[in-house]
Structure formats: structure tokens, C-alpha cells
C-alpha positions in Angstrom: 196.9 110.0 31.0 196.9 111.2 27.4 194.1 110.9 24.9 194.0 109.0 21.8 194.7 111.8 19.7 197.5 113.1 21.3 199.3 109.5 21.6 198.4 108.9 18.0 200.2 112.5 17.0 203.0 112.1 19.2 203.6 108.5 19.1 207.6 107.9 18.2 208.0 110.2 21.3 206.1 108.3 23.5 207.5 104.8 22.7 210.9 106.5 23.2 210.0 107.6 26.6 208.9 104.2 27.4 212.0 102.6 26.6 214.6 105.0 27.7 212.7 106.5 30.9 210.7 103.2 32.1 207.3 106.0 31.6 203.7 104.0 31.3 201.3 106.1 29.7 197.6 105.6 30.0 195.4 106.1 27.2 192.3 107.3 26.7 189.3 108.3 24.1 186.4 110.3 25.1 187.4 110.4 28.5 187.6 106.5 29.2 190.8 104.7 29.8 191.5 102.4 26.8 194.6 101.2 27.1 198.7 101.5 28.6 201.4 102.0 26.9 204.0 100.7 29.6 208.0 99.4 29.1 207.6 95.3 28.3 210.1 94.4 31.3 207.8 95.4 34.4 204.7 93.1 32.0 207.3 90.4 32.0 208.2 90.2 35.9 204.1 90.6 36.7 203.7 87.6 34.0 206.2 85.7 35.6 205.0 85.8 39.2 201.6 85.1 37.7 202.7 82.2 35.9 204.5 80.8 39.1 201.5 81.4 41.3 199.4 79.3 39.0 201.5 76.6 39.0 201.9 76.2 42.2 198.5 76.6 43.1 197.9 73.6 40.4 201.0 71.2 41.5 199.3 71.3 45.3 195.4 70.4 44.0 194.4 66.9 44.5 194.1 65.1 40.8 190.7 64.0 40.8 189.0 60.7 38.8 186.3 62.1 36.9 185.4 59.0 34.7 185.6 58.7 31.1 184.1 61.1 28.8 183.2 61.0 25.7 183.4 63.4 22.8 179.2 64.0 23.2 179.3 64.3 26.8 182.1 67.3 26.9 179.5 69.5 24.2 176.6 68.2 25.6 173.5 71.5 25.3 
């Protein structure tokens, strides 16, 4: 983990050790985790898995006849 501050200050270094060392760094201000600074090929793999499970789990449920609806019905209060 490494603070806000310390990402902010040292930023250039820590994008380089993302891409060149595969490092994820978490970040975090006042003590809560904010965000991750992690290489974009391990987000892409996770994406596509995630992507393929939701298809399939789409493609295999029944298509179901839900009437007509109209442009009032769908914003109905």
C-alpha cells in the first residue's frame, strides 16, 4: 500500500514499476484504500473471462415474451 501523497510525489516511478515489474500498488488517503494502480494486461484477462461468463450465462436463459410496452409503461412512477 502507499498513500496518496507518496504515489502522487513518486508517480513516474511507480508507473514504471508497473509496466516493467508487473507491481500493483494500492492506494490509499487517510488510511482508506482508494484505488490500484495495477499493469492493464492482468485487468484485460479478468475482463475477458468476465465478459465470456456473461455471455454464456445469457446465450443459455430462456427468451421470454413480455408483451409490448410502450414508451409510458417503461418510466412509469
Amino acid at each position: 500500500m502507499i498513500s496518496a501523497t507518496e504515489a502522487n510525489l513518486s508517480f513516474s516511478h511507480l508507473l514504471r514499476r508497473v509496466r516493467e515489474e508487473g507491481k500493483a500498488f494500492t492506494v490509499t488517503s487517510h488510511g482508506e484504500r482508494v484505488a490500484r494502480l495495477l499493469p492493464c494486461r492482468s485487468d484485460d484477462a479478468e475482463r475477458k473471462a468476465a465478459r465470456e461468463a456473461l455471455l454464456r450465462r445469457l446465450a443459455e436463459q430462456p427468451v421470454i415474451d413480455a408483451g409490448r410496452w410502450s414508451r409510458d409503461d417503461l418510466y412509469e412512477r
